[in-house]
N, C-alpha and C positions, 0 to 999 in steps of 0.2 A: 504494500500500500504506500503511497506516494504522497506526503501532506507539501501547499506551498503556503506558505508562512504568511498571514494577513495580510502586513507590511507590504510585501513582492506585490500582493496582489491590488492594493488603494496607491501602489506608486505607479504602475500600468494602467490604471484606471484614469487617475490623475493626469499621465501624459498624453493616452489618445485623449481625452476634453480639452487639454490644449493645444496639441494637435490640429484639432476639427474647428476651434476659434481662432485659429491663426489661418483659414483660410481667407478669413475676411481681408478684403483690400481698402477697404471702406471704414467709415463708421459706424456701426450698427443701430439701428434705427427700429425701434419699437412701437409697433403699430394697431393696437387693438391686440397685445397680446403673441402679434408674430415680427420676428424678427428679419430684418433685412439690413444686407451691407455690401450690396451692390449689384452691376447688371449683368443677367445672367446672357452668354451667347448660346450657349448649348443646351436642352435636355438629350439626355439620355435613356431611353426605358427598354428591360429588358425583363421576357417571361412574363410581356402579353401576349394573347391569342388564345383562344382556348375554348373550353365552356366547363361551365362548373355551376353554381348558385351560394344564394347566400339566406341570410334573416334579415328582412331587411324592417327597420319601425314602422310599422302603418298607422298608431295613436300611442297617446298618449292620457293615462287619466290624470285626475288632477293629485291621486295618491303615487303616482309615479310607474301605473303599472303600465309595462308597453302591449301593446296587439303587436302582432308580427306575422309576416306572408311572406312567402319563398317568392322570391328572384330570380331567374334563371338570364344567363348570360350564355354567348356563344358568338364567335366570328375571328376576324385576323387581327381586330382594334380590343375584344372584348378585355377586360368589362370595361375600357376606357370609352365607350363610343353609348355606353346608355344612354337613353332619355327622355 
């Protein structure tokens, strides 16, 4: 059995988060909650196409309980091309 020592593991933790903040070129700019810090050229997406489904909320009551109805999704875009 192989233990890694906490430490190791909140100092790895630690470097990819700033890592992934130091891609900003920008200044981060927080906007209802989401941030941004600068103009993207590129998306990239990868492991759409498909068909599969989901649960998707159909209400809401006012104690919190959801209704829910299956979604079925399928094509070359899917699920990015619902609507």
């Amino acid at each position: 059995m192989k233990y890694t020592p906490i430490p190791l593991v909140a100092m790895a933790a630690s470097m990819a988060a700033a890592s992934l903040t130091q891609q900003c070129s920008g200044t981060a700019v927080n906007e209802g909650g989401n941030f941004f810090c600068g103009a993207v050229q590129h998306i990239l997406y990868q492991g759409i196409g498909g068909s599969g489904s989901y649960e998707a909320v159909k209400s809401m009551s006012a104690t919190g309980e959801c209704q829910k109805e299956t979604k079925t999704f399928s094509g070359p875009l899917a699920p990015l091309d619902e609507g």
